[in-house]
C-alpha positions in Angstrom: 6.8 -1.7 13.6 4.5 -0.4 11.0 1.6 2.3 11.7 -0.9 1.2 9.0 -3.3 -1.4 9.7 -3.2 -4.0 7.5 -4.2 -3.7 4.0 -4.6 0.0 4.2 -2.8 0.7 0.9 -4.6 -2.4 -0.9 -8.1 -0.8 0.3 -7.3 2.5 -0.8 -5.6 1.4 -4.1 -9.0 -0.6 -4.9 -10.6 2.7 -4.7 -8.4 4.0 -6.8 -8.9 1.7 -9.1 -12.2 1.7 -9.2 -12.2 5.4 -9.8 -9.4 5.5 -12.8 -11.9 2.5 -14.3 -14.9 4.8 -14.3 -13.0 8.0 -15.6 -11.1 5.6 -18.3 -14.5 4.7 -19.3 -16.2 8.1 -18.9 -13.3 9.5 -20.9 -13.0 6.8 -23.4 -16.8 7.1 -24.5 -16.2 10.8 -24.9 -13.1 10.3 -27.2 -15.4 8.7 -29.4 -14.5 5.1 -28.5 -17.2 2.4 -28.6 -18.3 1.3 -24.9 -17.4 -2.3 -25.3 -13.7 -0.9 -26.1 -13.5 1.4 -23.2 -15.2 -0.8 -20.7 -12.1 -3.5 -22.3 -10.0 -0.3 -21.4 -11.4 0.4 -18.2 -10.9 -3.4 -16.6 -7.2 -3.4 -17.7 -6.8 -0.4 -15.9 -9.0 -1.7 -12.9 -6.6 -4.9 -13.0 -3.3 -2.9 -13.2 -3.8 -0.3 -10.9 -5.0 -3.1 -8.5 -1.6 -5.5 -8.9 0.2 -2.2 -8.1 -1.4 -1.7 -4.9 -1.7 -5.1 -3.5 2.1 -5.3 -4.3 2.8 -2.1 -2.5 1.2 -3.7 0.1 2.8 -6.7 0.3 6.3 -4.9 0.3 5.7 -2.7 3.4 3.8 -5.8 5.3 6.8 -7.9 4.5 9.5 -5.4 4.7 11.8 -5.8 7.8 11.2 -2.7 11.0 13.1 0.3 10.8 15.7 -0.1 13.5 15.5 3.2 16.1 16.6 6.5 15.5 17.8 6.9 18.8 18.7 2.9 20.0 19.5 2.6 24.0 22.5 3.1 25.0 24.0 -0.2 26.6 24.2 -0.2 30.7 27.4 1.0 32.3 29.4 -1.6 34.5 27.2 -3.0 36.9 24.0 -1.3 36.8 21.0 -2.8 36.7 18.3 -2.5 34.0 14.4 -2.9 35.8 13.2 -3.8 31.9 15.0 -7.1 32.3 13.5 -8.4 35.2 17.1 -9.1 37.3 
């Protein structure tokens, strides 16, 4: 199963997002860009960065359990397992 609680990467990519928005505009303003270009800027990077992390997200949630690194080894001849309730 996985570690992360849900939507740990889709929270964390938001703030990211909302971070590389307000540098994109900070940075754009300085470049000598109007502000209504780099606040255009700064939502298309908002929106991208965004899609990225909510489909990271949705890849690990739906992505199948890694199998064991070390799997159980099966029960010899006649012994008896307690975890299956015989």
């Amino acid at each position: 199963m996985n570690t992360l609680p849900p939507f740990t990467i889709a929270r964390y990519g938001v703030y990211l997002a909302l971070g590389a928005a307000i540098a994109t505009v900070w940075l754009g303003t300085r470049a000598g860009y109007p502000l209504d270009q780099s606040l255009m800027r700064a939502i298309f990077t908002f929106v991208l960065v965004t899609v990225v992390a909510f489909g990271a997200e949705a890849i690990i949630l739906t992505s199948p359990p890694r199998s064991p690194s070390n799997p159980p080894e099966p029960p010899a001849d006649g012994e008896h397992r307690p975890d299956h309730g015989d």
